[in-house]
C-alpha positions in Angstrom: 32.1 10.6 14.4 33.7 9.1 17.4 34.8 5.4 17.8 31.6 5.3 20.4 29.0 7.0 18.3 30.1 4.4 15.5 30.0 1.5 18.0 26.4 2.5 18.6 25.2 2.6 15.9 26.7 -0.6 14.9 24.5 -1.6 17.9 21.4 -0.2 16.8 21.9 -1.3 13.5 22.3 -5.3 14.8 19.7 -4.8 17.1 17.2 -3.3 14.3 18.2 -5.9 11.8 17.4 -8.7 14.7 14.2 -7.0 15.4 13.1 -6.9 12.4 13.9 -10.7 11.6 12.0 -12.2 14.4 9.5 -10.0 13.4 9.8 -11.7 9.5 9.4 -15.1 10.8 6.6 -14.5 12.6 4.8 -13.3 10.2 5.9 -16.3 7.8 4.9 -18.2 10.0 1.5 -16.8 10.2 0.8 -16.8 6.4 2.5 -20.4 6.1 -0.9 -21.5 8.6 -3.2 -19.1 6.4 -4.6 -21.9 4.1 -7.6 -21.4 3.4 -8.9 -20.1 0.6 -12.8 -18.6 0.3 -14.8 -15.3 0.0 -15.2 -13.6 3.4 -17.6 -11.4 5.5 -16.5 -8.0 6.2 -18.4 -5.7 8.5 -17.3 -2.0 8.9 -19.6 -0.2 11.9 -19.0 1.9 14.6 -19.7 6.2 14.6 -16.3 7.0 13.1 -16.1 8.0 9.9 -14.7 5.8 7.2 -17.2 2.9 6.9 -17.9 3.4 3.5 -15.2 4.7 2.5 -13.1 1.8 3.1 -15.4 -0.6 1.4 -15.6 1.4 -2.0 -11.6 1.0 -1.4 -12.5 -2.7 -1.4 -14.7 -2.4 -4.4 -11.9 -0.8 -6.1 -9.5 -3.3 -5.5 -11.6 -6.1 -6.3 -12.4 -4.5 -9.8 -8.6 -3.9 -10.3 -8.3 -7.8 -9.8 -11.2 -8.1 -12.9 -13.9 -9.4 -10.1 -17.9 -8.6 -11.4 -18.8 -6.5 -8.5 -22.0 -5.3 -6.5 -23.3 -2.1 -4.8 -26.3 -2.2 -3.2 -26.7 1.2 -0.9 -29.0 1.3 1.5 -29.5 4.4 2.8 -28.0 6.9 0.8 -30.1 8.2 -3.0 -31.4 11.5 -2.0 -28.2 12.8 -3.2 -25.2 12.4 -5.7 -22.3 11.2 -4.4 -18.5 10.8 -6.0 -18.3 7.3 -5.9 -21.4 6.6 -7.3 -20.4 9.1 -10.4 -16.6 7.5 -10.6 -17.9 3.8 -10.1 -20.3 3.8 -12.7 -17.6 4.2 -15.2 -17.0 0.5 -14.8 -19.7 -0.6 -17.1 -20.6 -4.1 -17.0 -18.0 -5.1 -14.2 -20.1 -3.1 -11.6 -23.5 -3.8 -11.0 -24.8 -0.7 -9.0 -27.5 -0.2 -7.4 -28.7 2.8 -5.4 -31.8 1.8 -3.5 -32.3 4.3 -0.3 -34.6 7.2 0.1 -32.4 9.1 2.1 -31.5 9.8 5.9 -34.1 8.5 8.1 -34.6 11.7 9.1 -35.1 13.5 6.0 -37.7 11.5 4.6 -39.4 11.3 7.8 -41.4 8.3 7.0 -41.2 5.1 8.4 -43.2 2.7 5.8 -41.3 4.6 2.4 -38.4 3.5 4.6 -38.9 -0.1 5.3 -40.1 -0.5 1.4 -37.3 1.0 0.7 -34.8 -1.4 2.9 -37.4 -3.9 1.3 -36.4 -3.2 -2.0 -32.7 -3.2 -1.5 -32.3 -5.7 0.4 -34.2 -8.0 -2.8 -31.5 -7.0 -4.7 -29.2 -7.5 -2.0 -30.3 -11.0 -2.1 -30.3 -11.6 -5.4 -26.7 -10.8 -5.7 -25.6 -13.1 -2.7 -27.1 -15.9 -4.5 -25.6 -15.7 -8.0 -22.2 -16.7 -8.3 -21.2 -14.6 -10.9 -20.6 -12.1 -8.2 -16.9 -11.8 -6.7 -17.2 -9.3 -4.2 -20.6 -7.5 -3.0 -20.7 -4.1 -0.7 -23.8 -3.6 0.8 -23.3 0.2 2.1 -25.1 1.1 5.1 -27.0 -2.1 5.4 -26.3 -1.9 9.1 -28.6 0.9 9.9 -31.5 -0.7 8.4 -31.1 -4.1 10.0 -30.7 -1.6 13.5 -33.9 -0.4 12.3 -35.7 -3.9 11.8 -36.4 -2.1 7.9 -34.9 -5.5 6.9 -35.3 -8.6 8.8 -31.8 -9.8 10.2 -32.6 -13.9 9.7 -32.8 -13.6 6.7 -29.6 -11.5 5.6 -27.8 -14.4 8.1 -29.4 -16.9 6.3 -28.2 -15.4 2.7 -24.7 -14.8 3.9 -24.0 -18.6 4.9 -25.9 -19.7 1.5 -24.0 -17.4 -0.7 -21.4 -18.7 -3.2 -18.2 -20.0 -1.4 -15.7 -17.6 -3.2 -18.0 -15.1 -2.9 -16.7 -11.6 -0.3 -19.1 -9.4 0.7 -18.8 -6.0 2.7 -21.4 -4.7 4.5 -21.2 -1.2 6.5 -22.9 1.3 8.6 -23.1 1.8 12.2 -24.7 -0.7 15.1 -24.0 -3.9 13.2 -26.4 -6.7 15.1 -23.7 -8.9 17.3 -25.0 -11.5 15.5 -23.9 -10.2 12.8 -20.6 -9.7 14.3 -20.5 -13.0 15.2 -20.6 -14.6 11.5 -18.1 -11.8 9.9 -14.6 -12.9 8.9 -13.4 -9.8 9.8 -14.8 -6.8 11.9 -13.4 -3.2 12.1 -15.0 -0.5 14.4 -14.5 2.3 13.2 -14.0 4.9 16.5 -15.3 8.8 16.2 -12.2 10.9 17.4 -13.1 14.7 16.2 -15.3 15.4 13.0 -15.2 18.7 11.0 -19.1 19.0 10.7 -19.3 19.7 14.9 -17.0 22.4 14.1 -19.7 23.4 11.6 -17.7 22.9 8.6 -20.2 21.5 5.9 -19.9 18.3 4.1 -17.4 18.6 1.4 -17.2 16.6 -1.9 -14.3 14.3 -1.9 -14.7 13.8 2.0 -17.9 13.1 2.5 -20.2 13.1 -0.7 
């Protein structure tokens, strides 16, 4: 290596190390002003896939941690899905409930639907209300308040009643901006390419 190459790379070496300690501080700086400490609202929506997904990653974490847990899903029940048959393993940690009928447009019937929604969303309620819940995902809750199956005051007014240390994750696409508005944090998740356009079918482990 020449004297120059070894110069620059001295260079980029300083430079990277400079970089990457302004970057350090910033973020110290940033977690040194995070202090407080309570259960948050999470809201996954959007037509990208990944909604669910990333809340069962949630749940997984939170029962790593030893937190009781709660699953109520919404939608999905016509059909078996791998988290449901890996989650269920946890016994008494995990409270699970599957609650939906299916796709809307499977069942094709709008009041099995909204007694469905109903249904869930008591137990839904029931959960946010007891505080021997740590962290609750609500999977797909989203589409039914879109749907007016489940009436949106009243999942606002159990959120901002609910335990103070409680988290809760709620998912599924067109989330109510009101909705939104009293999350902690929001992601969107955004639809790039899918494999089932390209008519590949569902496949277990990606989708079920």
């Amino acid at each position: 290596m020449s004297r120059g190459s070894e110069r620059r790379g001295l260079d980029e070496d300083a430079h990277y190390r400079e970089r990457a300690q302004r970057k350090k501080e910033l973020v110290d700086r940033r977690i040194a002003r995070a202090t407080i400490d309570r259960g948050v609202l999470v809201v996954n929506t959007g037509n990208g896939k990944g909604k669910s997904s990333s809340g069962f990653g949630m749940l997984a974490r939170s029962l790593g941690h030893g937190f009781r847990c709660g699953v109520v899903q919404f939608i999905k029940g016509s059909f078996a899905t791998g988290e449901e048959a890996f989650f269920r393993r946890f016994g008494e940690d995990l409270d699970y409930r599957v609650m939906g009928e299916g796709f809307t447009w499977e069942t094709q019937d709008r009041e099995r639907d909204i007694a469905a929604a109903g249904a869930a969303w008591n137990e839904a309620a029931r959960m946010l209300s007891d505080p021997a819940y740590d962290f609750i995902l609500l999977d797909e809750l989203n589409i039914a308040l879109n749907k007016d199956y489940v009436p949106l005051d009243a999942v606002l007014a159990a959120l901002a009643a609910r335990p103070s240390r409680q988290h809760v994750v709620i998912t599924g696409r067109g989330a109510p901006q009101a909705l939104i508005d009293a999350a902690d944090t929001v992601t969107e998740m955004r639809l790039v390419k899918h494999a089932f356009k390209a008519g590949i079918k569902a496949q277990h482990g990606i989708e079920l």
